[in-house]
ROSE-4610 file (N, C-alpha, C; in Angstrom, 1 decimal, always signed):
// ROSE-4610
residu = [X/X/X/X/X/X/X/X/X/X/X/X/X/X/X/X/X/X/X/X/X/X/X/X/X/X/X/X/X/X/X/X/X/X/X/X/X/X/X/X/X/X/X/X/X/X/X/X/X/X/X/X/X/X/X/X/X/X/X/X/X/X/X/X/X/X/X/X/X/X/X/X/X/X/X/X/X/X/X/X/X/X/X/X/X/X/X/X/X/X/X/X/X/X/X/X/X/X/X/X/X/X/X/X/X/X/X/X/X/X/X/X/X/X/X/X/X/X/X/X/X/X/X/X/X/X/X/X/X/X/X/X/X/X/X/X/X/X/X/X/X/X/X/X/X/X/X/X/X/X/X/X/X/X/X/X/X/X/X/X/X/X/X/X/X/X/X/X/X/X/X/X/X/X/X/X/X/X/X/X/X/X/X/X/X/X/X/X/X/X/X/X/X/X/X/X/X/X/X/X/X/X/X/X/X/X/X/X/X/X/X/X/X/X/X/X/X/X/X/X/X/X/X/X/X/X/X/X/X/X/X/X/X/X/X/X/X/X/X/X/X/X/X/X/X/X/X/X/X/X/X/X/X/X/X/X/X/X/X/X/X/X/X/X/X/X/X/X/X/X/X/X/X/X/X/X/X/X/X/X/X/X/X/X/X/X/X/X/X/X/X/X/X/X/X/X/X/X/X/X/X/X/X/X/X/X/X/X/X/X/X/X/X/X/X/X/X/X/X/X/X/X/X/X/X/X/X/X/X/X/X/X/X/X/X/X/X/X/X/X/X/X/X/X/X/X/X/X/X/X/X/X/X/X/X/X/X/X/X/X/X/X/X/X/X/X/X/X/X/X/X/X/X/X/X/X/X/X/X/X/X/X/X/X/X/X/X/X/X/X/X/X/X/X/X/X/X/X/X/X/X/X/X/X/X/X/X/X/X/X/X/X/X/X/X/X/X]
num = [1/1/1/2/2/2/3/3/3/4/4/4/5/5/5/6/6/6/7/7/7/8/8/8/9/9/9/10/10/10/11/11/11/12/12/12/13/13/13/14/14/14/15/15/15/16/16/16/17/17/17/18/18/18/19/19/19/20/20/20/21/21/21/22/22/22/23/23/23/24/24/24/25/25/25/26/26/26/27/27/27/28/28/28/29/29/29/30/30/30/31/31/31/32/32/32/33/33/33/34/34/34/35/35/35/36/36/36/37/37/37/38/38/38/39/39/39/40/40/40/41/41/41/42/42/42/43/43/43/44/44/44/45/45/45/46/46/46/47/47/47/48/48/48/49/49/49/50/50/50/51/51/51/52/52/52/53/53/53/54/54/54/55/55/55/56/56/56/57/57/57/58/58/58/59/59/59/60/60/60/61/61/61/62/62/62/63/63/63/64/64/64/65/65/65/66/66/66/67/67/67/68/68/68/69/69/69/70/70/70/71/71/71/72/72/72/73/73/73/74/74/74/75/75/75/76/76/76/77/77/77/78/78/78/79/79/79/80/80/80/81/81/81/82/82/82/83/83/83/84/84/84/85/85/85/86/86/86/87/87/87/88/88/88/89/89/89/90/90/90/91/91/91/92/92/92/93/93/93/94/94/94/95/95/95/96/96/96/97/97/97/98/98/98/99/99/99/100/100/100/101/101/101/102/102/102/103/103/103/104/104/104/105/105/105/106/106/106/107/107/107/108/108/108/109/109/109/110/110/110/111/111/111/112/112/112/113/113/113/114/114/114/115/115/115/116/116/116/117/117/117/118/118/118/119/119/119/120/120/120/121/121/121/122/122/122/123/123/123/124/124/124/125/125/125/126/126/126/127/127/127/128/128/128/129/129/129/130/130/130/131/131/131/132/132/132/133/133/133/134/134/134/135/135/135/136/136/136/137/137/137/138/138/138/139/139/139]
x = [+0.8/+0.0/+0.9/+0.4/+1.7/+1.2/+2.5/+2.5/+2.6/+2.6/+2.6/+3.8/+4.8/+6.7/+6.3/+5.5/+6.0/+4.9/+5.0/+3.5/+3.7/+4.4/+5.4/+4.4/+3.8/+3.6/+4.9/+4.8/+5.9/+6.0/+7.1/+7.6/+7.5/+8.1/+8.4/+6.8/+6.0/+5.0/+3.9/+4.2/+3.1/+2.2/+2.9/+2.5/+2.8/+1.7/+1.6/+2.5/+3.3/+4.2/+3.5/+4.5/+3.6/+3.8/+2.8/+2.7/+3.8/+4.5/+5.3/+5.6/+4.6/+4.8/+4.6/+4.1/+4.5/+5.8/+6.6/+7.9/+8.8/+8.6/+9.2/+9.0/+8.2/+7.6/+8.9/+8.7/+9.3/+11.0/+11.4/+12.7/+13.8/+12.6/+13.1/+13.6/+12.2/+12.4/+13.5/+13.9/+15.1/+16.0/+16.1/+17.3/+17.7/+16.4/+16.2/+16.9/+17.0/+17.7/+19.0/+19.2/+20.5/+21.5/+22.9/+23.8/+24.7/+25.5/+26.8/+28.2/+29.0/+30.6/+30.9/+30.9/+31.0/+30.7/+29.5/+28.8/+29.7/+29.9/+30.5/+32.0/+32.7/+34.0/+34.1/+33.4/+33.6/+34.0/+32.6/+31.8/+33.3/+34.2/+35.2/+36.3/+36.6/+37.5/+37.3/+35.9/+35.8/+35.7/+35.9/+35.6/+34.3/+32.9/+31.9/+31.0/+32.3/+31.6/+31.0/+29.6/+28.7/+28.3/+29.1/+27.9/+29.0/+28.5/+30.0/+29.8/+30.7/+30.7/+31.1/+29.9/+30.2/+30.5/+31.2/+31.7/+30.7/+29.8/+28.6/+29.4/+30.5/+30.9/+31.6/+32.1/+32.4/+34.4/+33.9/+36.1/+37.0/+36.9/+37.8/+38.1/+36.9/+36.6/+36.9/+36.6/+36.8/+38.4/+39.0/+40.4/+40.8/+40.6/+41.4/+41.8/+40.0/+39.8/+39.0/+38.9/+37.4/+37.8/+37.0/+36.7/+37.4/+38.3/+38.9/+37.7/+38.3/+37.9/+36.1/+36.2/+35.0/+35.6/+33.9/+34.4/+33.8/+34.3/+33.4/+32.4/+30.9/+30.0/+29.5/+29.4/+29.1/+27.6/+26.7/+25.3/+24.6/+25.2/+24.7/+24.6/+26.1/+26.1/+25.8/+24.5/+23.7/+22.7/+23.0/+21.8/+22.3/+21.3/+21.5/+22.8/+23.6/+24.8/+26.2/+26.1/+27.1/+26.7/+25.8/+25.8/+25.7/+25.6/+25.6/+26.8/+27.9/+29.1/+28.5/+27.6/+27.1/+26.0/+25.9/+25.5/+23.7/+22.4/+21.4/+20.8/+21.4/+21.6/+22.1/+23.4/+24.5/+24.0/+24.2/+23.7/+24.7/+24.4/+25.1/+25.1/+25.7/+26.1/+26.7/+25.9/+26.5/+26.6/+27.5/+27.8/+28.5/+27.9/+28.7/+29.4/+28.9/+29.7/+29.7/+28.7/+28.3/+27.0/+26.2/+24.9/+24.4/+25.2/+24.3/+24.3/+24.7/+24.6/+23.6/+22.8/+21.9/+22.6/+23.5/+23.7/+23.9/+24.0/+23.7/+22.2/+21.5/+19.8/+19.7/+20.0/+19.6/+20.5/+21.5/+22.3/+20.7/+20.8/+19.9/+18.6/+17.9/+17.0/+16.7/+18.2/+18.0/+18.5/+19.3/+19.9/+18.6/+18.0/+16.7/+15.8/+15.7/+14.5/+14.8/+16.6/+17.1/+17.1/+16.7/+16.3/+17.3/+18.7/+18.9/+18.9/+19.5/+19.0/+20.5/+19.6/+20.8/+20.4/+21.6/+21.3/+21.9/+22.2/+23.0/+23.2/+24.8/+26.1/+25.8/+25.3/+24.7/+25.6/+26.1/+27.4/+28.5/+28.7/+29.4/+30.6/+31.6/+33.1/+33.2/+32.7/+32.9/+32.7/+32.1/+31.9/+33.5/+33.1/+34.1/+35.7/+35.7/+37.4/+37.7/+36.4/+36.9/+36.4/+35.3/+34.6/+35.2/+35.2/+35.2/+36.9/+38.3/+39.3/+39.6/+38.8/+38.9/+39.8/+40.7/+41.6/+40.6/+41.7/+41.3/+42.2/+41.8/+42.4/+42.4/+43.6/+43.7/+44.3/+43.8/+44.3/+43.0]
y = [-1.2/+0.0/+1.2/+1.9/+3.1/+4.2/+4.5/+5.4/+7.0/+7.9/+9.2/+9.8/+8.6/+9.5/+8.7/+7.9/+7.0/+6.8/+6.5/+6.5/+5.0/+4.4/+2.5/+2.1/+0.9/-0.4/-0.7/-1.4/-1.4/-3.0/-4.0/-4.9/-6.0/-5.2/-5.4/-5.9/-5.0/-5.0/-5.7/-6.2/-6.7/-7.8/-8.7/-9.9/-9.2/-8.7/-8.6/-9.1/-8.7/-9.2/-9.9/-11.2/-11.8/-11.3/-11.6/-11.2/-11.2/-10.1/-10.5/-12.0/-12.7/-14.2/-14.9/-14.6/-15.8/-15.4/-14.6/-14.2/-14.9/-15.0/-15.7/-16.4/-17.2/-18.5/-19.1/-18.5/-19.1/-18.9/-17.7/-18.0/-18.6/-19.0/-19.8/-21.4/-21.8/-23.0/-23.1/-22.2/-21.8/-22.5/-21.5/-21.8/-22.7/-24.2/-25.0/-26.2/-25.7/-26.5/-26.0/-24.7/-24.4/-23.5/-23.7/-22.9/-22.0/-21.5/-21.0/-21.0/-21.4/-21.1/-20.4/-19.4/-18.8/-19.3/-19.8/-20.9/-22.0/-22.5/-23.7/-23.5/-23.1/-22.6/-22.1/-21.2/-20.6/-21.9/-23.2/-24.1/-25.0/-24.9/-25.8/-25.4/-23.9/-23.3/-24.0/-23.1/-22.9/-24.7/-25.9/-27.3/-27.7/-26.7/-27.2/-27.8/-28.3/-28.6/-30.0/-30.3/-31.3/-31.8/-31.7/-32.5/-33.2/-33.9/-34.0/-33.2/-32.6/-31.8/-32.8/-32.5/-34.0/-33.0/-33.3/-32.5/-33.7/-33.0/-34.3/-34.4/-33.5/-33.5/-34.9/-35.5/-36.2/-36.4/-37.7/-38.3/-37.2/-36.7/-36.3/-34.4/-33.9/-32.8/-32.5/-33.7/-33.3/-33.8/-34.4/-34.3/-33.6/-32.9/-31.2/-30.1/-30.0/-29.0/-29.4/-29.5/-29.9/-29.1/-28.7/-27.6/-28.6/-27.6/-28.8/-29.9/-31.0/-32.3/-32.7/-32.0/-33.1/-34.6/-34.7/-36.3/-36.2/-37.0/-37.3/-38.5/-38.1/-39.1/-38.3/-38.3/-37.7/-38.3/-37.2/-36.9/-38.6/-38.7/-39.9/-41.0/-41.0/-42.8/-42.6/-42.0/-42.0/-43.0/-43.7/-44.6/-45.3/-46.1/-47.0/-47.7/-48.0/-48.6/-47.8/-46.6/-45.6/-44.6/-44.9/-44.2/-44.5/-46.6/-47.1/-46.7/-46.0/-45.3/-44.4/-43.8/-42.5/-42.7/-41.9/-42.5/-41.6/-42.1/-41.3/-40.4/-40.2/-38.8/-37.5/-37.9/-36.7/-36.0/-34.7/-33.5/-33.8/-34.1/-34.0/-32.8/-32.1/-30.5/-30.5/-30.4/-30.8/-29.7/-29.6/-28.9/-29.0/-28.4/-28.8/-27.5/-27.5/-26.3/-24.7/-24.3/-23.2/-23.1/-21.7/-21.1/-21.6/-22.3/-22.7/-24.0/-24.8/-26.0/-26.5/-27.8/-28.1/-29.7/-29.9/-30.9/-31.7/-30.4/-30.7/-30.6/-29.5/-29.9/-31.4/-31.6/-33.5/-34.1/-34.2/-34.9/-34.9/-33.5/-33.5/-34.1/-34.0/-35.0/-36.4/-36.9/-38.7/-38.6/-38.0/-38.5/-38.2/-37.2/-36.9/-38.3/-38.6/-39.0/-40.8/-40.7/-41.9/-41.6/-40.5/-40.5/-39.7/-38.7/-38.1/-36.7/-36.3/-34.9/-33.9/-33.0/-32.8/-31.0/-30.3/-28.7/-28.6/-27.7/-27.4/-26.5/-26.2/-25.4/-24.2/-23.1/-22.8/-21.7/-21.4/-21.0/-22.0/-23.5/-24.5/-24.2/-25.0/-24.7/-23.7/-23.1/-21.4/-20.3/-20.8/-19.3/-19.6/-20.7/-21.2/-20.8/-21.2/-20.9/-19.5/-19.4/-18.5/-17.1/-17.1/-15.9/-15.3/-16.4/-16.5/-16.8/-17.6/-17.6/-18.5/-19.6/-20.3/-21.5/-22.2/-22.9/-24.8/-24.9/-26.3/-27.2/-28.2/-29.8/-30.0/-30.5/-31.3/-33.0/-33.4/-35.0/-35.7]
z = [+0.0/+0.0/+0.0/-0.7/-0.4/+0.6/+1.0/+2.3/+1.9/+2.8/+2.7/+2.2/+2.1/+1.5/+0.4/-0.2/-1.4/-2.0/-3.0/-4.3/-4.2/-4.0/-4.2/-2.6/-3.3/-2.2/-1.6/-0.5/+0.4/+0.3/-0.1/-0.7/+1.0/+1.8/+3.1/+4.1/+3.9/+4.2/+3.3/+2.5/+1.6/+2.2/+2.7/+3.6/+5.2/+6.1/+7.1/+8.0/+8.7/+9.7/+10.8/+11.5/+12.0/+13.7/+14.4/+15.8/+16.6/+17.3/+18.4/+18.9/+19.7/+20.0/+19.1/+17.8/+16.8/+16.3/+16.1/+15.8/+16.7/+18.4/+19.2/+19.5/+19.0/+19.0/+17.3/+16.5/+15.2/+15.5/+15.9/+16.4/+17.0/+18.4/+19.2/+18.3/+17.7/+17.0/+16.1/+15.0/+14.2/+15.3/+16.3/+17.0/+17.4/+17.8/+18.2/+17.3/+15.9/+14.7/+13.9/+14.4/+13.9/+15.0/+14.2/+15.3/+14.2/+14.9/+13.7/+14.0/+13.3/+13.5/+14.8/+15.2/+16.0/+17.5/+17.7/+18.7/+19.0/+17.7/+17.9/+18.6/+17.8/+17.6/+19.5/+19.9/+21.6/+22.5/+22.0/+22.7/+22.7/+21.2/+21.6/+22.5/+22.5/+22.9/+24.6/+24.8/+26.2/+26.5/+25.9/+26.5/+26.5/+26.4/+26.9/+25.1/+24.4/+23.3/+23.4/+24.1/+24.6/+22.8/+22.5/+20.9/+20.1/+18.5/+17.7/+16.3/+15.9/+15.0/+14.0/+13.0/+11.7/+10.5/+9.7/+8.3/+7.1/+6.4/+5.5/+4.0/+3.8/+2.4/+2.5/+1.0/+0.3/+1.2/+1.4/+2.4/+1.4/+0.3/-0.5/+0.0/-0.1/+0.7/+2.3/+2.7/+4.2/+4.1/+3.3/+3.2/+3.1/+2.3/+1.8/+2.8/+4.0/+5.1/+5.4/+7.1/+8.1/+8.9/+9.6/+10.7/+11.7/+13.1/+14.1/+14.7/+14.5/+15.6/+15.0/+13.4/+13.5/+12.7/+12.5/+11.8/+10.3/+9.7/+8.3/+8.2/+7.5/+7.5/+6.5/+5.3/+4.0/+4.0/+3.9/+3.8/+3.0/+1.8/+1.2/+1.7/+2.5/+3.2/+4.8/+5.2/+6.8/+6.7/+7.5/+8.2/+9.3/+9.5/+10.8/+10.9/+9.7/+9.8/+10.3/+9.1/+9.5/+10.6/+11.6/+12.8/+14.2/+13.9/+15.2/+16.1/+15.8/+16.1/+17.4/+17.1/+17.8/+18.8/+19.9/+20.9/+20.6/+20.4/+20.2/+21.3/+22.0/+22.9/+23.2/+22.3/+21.6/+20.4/+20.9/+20.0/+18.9/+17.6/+16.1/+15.7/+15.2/+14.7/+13.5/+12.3/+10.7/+10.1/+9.3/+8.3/+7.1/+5.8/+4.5/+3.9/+3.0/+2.3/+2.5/+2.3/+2.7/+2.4/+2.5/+2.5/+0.8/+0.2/-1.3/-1.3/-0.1/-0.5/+0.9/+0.3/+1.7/+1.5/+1.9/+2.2/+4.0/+3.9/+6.1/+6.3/+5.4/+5.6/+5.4/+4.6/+4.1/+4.8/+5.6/+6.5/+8.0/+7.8/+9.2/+9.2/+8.3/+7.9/+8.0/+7.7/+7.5/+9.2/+10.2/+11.5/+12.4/+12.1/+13.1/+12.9/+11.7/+11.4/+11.8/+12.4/+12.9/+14.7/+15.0/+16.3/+16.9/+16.5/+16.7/+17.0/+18.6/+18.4/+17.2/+16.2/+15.5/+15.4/+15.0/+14.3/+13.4/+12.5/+11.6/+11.7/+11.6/+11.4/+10.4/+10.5/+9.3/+8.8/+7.2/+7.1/+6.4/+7.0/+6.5/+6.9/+6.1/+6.0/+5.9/+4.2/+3.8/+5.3/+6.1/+6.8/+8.3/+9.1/+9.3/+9.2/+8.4/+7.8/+6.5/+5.8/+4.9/+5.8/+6.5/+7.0/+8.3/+9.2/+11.1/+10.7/+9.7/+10.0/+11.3/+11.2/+12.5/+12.0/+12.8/+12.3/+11.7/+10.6/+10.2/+10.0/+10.1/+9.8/+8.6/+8.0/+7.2/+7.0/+6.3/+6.2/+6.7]
């Protein structure tokens, strides 16, 4: 609708904003499924990293560069076989490449839906090490 400075509908406003408590209600939940570099990276510093940080790209990828002390379990090969490893009480924390690729969405997908509690790393490697400068593993 346009406003008194602008003859222009407002792009922003076109779809009603939702209520205070449904905003904090939708937030919370986000937050409830994702984390970021930054989170993580403190969580290892300071010891209190209660979870395992899994890298979902391809053995050849997470050879190159993995973020410190995770593991590789590449998104395609998750199931009940390649996770009897992991205890289903431990928070999984996945990440792939960056903001264009959903391969930690579909990682998190198949581990939840194996009974894990999981979030995703949101950012990936790219934010990680090219953005945050946080140290990596290689080999």
């Amino acid at each position: 609708m346009p406003t008194k400075t602008s003859p222009y509908s407002s792009k922003v406003r076109n779809v009603p904003a939702a209520s205070a408590d449904e905003a904090n209600t939708y937030f919370r939940r986000k937050l409830g499924c994702e984390t970021d570099p930054s989170d993580v990276y403190t969580d290892i510093q300071n010891g209190s990293a209660d979870f395992v940080l899994v890298d979902v790209r391809s053995p050849a990828d997470y050879t190159r560069s993995h973020a410190v002390g995770a593991l590789n379990l590449p998104h395609p090969t998750i199931d009940e076989a390649t996770t009897a490893h992991l205890a289903k009480e431990q928070l999984i924390v996945v990440y792939c490449w960056g903001p264009g690729c959903n391969g930690a969405t579909k990682a998190a997908v198949k581990l939840s839906a194996l009974g894990f509690p999981v979030k995703e790393m949101i950012g990936g490697i790219e934010y990680w090490a090219d953005k945050e400068r946080y140290p990596v593993e290689r080999g």
